[in-house]
Each structure stands twice: as C-alpha cells, then as structure tokens.
N, C-alpha and C positions, 0 to 999 in steps of 0.2 A: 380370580379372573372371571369375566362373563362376556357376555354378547356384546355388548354395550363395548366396551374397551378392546374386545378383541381385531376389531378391523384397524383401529389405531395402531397397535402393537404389530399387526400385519405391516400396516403400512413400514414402518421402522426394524422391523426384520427384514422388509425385503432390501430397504434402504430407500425407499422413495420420501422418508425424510428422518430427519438426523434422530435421532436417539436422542435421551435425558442424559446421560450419561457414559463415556465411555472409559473403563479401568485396564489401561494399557503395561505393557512391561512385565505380566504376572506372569508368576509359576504355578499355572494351576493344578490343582487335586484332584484328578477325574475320579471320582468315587466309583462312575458306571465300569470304567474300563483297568481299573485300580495302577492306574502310573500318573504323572507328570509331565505337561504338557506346557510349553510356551501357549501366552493365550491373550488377545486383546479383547475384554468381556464387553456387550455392548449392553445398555440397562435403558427402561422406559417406563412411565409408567408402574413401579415397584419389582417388576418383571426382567428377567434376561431374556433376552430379544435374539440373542444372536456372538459369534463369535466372529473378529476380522477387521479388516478396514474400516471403518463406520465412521461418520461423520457426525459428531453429538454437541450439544453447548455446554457440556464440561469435561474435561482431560482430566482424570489421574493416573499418574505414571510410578507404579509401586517399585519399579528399580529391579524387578527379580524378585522379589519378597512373593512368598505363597500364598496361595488363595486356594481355600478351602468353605464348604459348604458349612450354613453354621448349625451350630451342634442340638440334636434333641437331647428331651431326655423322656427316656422310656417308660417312668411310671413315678410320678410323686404326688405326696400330698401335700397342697399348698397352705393349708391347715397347721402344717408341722412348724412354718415357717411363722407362724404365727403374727404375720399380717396379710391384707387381701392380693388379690391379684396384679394391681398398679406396683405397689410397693414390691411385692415379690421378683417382678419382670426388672424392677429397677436394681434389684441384687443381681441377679444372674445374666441380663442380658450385656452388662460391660466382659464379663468372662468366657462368652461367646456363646453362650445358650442362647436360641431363638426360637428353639418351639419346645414346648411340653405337652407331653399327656397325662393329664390330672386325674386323681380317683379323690372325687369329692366323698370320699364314703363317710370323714369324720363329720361334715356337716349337717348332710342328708339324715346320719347315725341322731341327731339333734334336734332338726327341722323336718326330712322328708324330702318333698320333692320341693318344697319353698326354697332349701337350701343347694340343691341344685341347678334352679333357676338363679338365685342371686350371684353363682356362683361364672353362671353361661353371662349373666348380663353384665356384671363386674369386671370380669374378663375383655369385654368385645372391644374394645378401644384401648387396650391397653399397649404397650410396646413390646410384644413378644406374642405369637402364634401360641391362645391355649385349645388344645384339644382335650377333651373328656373323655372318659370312661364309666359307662354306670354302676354306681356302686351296686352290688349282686347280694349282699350280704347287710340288709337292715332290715331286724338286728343279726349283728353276726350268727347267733344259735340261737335257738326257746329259750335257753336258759338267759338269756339277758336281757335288761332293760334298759331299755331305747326311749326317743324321745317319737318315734316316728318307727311306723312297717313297711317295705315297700314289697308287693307282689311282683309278679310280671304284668299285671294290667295297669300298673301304676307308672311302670317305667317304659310300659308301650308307645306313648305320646312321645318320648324321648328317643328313642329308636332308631329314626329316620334324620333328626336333626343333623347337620353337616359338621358339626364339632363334635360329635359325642360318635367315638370313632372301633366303641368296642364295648364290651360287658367288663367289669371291674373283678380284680383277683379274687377269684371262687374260691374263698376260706373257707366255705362248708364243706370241706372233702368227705366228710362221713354225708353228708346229703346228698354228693353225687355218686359215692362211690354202693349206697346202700338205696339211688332211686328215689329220693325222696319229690313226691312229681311238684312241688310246689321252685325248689331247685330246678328241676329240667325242664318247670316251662320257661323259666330265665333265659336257659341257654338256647333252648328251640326256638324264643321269639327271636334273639339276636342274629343270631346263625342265617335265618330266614331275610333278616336285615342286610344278611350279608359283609358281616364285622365278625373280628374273632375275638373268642372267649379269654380274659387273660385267666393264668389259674394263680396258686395260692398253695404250697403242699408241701411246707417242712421236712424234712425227712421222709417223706414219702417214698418207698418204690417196693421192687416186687411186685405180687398178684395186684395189691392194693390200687397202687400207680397205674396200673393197666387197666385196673375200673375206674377210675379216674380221668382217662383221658378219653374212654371209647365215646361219651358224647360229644367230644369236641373241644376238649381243652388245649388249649398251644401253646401255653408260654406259662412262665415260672421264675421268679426273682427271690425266691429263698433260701437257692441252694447257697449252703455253708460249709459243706466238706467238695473237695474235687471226686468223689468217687459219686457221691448223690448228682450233681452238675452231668456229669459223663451218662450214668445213666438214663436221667431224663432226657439227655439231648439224643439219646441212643434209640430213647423210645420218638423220637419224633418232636421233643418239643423245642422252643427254642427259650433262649436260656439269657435271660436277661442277668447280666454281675452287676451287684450293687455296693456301694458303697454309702454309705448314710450318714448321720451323726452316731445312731444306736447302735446300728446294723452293719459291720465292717468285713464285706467280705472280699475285696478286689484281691489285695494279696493270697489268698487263699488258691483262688481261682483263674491265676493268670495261668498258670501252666496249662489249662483247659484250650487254649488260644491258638491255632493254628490254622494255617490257609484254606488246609482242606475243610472247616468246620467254621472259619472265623463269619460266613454269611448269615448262620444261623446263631449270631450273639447281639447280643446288646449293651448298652451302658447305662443304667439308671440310679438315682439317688434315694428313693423310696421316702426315706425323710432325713431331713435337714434342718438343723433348727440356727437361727438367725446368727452365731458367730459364725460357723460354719459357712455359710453361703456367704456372709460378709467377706471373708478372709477367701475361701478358697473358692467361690460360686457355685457351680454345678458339674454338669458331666465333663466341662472344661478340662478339671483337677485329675479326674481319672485318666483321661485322653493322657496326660503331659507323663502322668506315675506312670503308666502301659510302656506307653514308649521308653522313658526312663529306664525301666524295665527288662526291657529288650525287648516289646513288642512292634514290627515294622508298622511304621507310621502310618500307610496308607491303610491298613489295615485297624489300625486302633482309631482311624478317621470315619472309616465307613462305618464301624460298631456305631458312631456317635451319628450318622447320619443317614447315609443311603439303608443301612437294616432298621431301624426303627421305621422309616418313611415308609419302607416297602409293606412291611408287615402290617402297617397299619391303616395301606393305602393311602398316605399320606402324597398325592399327585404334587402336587406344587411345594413340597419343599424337602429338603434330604439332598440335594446334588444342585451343582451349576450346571446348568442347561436350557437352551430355549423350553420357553415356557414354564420355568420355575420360579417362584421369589426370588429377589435378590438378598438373600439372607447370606451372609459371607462374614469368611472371619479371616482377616491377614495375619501370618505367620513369618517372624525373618529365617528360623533357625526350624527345621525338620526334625532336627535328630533333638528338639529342648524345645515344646510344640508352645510358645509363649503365645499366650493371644495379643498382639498390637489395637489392632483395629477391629470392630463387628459392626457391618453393613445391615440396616435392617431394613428391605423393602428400596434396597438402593441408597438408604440415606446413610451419611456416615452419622454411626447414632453411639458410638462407645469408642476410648481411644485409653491405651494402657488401664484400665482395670476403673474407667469412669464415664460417665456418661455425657456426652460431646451434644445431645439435645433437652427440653426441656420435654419430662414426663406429664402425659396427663396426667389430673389427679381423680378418683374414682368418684363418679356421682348418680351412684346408687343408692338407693333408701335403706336408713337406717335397719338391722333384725333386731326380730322384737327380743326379749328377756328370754332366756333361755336355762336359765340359771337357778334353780329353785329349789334351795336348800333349806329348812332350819335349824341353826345352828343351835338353837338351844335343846333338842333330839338331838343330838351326835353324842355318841358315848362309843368311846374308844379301849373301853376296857376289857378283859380279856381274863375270865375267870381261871384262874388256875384247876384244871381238871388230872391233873398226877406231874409226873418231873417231868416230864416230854412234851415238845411242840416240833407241829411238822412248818419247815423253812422253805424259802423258794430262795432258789441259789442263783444270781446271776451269771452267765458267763461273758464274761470280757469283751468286748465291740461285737454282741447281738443280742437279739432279741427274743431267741431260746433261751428258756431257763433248765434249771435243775431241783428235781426233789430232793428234801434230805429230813431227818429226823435228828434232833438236838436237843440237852437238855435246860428246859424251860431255866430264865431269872424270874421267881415268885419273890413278893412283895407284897404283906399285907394279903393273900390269898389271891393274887393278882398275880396274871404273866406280864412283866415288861420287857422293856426295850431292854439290852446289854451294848453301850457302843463299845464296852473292852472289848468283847469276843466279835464285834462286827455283827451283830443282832437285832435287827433294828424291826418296828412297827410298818404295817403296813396298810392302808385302807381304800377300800372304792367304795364312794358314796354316793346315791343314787341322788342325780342331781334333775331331771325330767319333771317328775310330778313333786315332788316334796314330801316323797313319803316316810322320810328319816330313814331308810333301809342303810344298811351298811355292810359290808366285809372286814371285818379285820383279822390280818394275821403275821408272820415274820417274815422279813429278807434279809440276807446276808450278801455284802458285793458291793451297797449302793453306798455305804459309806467312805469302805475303800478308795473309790472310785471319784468321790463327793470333793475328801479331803477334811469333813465334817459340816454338819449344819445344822443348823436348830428339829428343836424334835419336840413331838407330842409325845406324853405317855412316858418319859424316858427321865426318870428320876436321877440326876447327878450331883445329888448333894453325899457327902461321904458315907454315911450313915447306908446308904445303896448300893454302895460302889465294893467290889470285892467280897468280903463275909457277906453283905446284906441281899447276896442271893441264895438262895437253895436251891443247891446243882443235884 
C-alpha cells in the first residue's frame, strides 16, 4: 500500500464507492481476537477495505465456509526446492501459502550478494509475498569453502530494504557465544535496522544458550527434542516447529502447544524438496496434521499467520482486516483444515490444490556458471590406515547426525564402500574455484533410507562382497 492508492481505498472503506469486491456469507477466522465471527469481507484494490454492507461489482457468497488469513511460512529455503521463485509460489500458493520468509543463504553461500539480488529481483512479481532474510553465515565457519564472504558491510546496503525483513539463522553459535566481533557487527547492524535476529542452535542450552541469546537472538527452528523447544522458549525465544523433507520435527513437538504459549510459535518448512511441496505444499500440511492432532484450530491458524507476521512485523499480511492484503484461504470443515480456495491480493488465484490463474513466468537474467569442478582430479579413494573408520550416522527425519567408529571393508589396501552392513562413501567437493579439494569419508542410514542406488567406490562384483573384506 502507498500514498498513491491510499485515498482510493479510503474512499471505498468509508463506502463513498463500491468496493472491487465483496465475499459475503463467511465464517471468519479472527486471528487478532482468536474466535469466529459471521463476516461480509469487503476487498479493493488487492486490500480488505472493510467489513459489512458494501456495495462492490462482484458478490461471492461462500455459504458459511471459513475464511481464514493465508498462511506464511516462517523460514525456508527456496534453493531446497530446487527451482526459482515463480515456479516455487506455483507449488505452494494452490495449498494456501501466501507469504514466505526466504534465507537465501544457499545462493549468496555461491554467488554473494549477486545472489541475493537475483534472488529479491526473481521474486518481485511473482504470485506469493516473498520476504528475506539475510544470510549471516557466508561462509558458514573459516573452516569452509564458499564461493563468496559476506561481512556486515557487505549486507549493510541490504538492511533497510522492505523485503529483507530480518538477519538469517546465526549458525555460528560458537561466534556469538565466544564474541567473535566480526559476528556481532552482523547482529548490531540489524538490530539497529530494527529487524530480529533469527538464530540457529541445535542442541544448545544451559550456560551456552544464555550467551547465545544476550546479544539478541529470538527465534530457533531446530529444536528436535520437546525438552530443548521448552527450554529455549523458556528462555525468551520463540520457537519456530518445523517440518521439512530432511528435518521432521512437528510430531515431536506438538505436545509443546498450548494457549498459554501458542503466541510465541511458529510453523516453518526449513526445506522442502519438489515431491514434497508437490503433494503436500507447505505450512498448509502442518496446519491440517496440528489440528488432526488435537491442536484447536484457531490456534494452529494463527501459528501459520498472525505469529510469523507479528514477529516479523509483517503489517499487511497475517490476518483479515482493514488494511491488509487480501490473501485468504477458504475452508469447509474446521475440525479437517482442507484448503478449497486461496485468495491472493483479492483474486481468486487457486482452487482445490490448483492454480485458477496464469503464473508469470520469471524474466530475470540468466547466473553465470557457478559450477567448477574437474573431474579428472576427483579421486575418491580412501587409503586404508588400520581396521577402523570413523562413520557419520544418520538419524531418521533430521538433520543431526551421529558419530560412530566401525570396522573398515579394505580392498586392495583401500577402505570401500560395504552396502551389506549399510556403509557407504561419502564426499564434499569443492566446487567454487576448481581446486580438486575433496573430503571423503563413510555414512551409514542413507541407504536404508534410499532403498539403494548407484554408487562410486563400491565394488559389487562377488569377489568383494562377504570374505573379500577385512573386518
């Protein structure tokens, strides 16, 4: 909303002339005041204008079917989803997502701040409200290799921007929590901005946590056990449940959920990769499981809307009400939260789980090569130094692992792959400059998990298989 359109939108709230729009017969969702309210919505302009009598040049009359604010989501990466932002808003926004706050951090991790911008300019016309976050963390630690650094003078210019709505999850917990000032000018500039810090802190609590938060951290999407969740919300912060493709933690953390606490939660996907959003969309799928659940609906409604908006001073969207988007999502059944309809800007733009408009399509300039590897330097082998190799263990829907120590399959003086015992190879290769750098070592979990699939390093011809290691 601006100046420009504001006297219009006056005009038509006060009723001195019809409205764009009027969606009569609803049960709506007051997020602000958390009940249900008979409601005749009036719309203009992309904006709700008003509740009541109005006079507009189109009637819809939803029959009693619910109207609810349409859903954010509190922290993803669009990256995960692995196409751009047009394509992205066209998965999620039939399921009733309407706004996101993005952490472009895998781009920026890539490109810098070029990746950032493409990522704000990608965005601007697409069919869904995206908000930013700046990534705080490139490269994640000294110890890695990135394609791009960013200081806090580099993310200064970005700061003030009207979509870039907060600082990106502080995974350097040892940086803030040990002072590192290069860290806390990050957080000093933003602050100053007047946007909150999101954090980033595994397993964190105790003494640790408490230095952790004193400069200003507020929010956290990793808890994975309900005792970690309790006490970071205990300390002040608020406490984003996520549910992901990797990262599966909603059932863990429903029991967390309660009136007296529910203002200070959230719902986010963190990541998602494209069956997932296909089939089930976004924070949509959580809202319908909560409730499911036994979570009261008005309740698992404002997690998805009015808390993310508030937090993030999100003005214009998170609730129906004068002066907000008209971003809405129709529901028949409360108790079985199905999305029918999502409203986006007034329009009817999705209807059962498809999209009822045509999307733009993104026409933004191509990014350059990014990709710089040779392949003829990659060497994946792995000298046999005694019986033993240390494994990384996955554990089942997240993104914590496990250390463990195993004994090595040698082969030819070589450690391989074993997919009998679920042993498999593992590598990260520096793909920025082209310097053939590599890591290679073992994981156990990912085949389980897989079902099987082709593999480097992993001899299966019989002659390997069984005797032909040395355990």
């Amino acid at each position: 909303m601006n100046r420009k359109n504001i006297e219009r939108l006056l005009q038509a709230a006060r009723g001195d002339r019809p409205a764009d729009l009027l969606i009569r017969n609803a049960k709506l969702i007051n997020v602000f005041a958390g009940e249900v309210v008979d409601a005749n919505i009036a719309i203009a302009e992309e904006y709700i204008v008003g509740f009541g009598a109005y006079d507009a040049a189109e009637t819809v009359d939803l029959d009693g079917r619910y109207v609810a604010p349409g859903f954010i989501d509190a922290h993803v990466h669009i990256e995960s989803a692995m196409v751009g932002p047009a394509a992205f808003a066209q998965a999620v926004l039939p399921h009733g997502t309407t706004s996101v706050v993005a952490d472009p951090h895998e781009i920026a991790n890539v490109l810098g701040t070029a990746g950032i911008e493409f990522m704000l300019a990608a965005s601007r016309d697409a069919l869904l409200n995206f908000f930013f976050t700046l990534p705080s963390c490139v490269p994640a630690t000294d110890m890695e290799t990135s394609g791009a650094s960013l200081d806090a003078s580099a993310l200064e210019p970005f700061m003030s921007h009207e979509r870039i709505v907060a600082l990106a999850e502080m995974m350097n917990f040892p940086g803030v929590i040990y002072g590192d000032s290069g860290v806390l000018d990050k957080i000093e500039a933003i602050r100053k901005a007047g946007k909150p810090v999101d954090g980033h802190s595994p397993g964190l609590g105790g003494t640790q946590l408490n230095a952790y938060l004193l400069p200003g951290i507020s929010s956290d999407h990793e808890c994975t056990t309900l005792a970690e969740a309790r006490e970071k919300m205990a300390s002040g912060m608020h406490i984003m449940i996520r549910e992901g493709t990797g990262a599966r933690n909603l059932d863990e953390l429903l029991p967390l959920i309660h009136s007296r606490n529910a203002r200070r939660l959230m719902w986010c996907t963190d990541d998602r990769h494209p069956h997932d959003l296909i089939i089930e969309g976004s924070v949509g799928s959580m809202v319908r499981r909560a409730v499911r659940a036994g979570v009261d609906p008005i309740v698992a409604i404002q997690m998805a809307t009015l808390n993310p908006a508030d937090y993030f001073r999100l003005h214009e969207v998170g609730g129906v009400a004068p002066g907000r988007r008209a971003d809405m999502v129709v529901i028949e059944d409360l108790a079985d939260p199905v999305v029918q309809q999502v409203y986006y800007g007034g329009m009817l733009a999705a209807e059962w789980g498809k999209m009822a408009i045509a999307a733009p399509k993104e026409t933004v300039a191509a990014l350059p090569a990014s990709m710089h590897v040779s392949a003829d330097r990659l060497d994946f082998s792995v000298p046999a130094r005694g019986r033993r190799v240390r494994v990384v263990e996955t554990v089942p829907d997240q993104i914590v692992t496990r250390g463990a120590i195993d004994d090595a399959c040698v082969v030819d003086g070589q450690a391989v792959s074993d997919p009998d015992r679920d042993l498999l190879k593992i590598a990260v290769v520096e793909r920025h400059h082209g310097t053939g750098q590599r890591g290679v070592g073992f994981i156990r979990g990912v085949w389980a998990e897989a079902g099987g699939f082709g593999l480097h390093c992993c001899p299966r011809l019989p002659q390997y298989r069984g005797g032909g290691c040395s355990r």
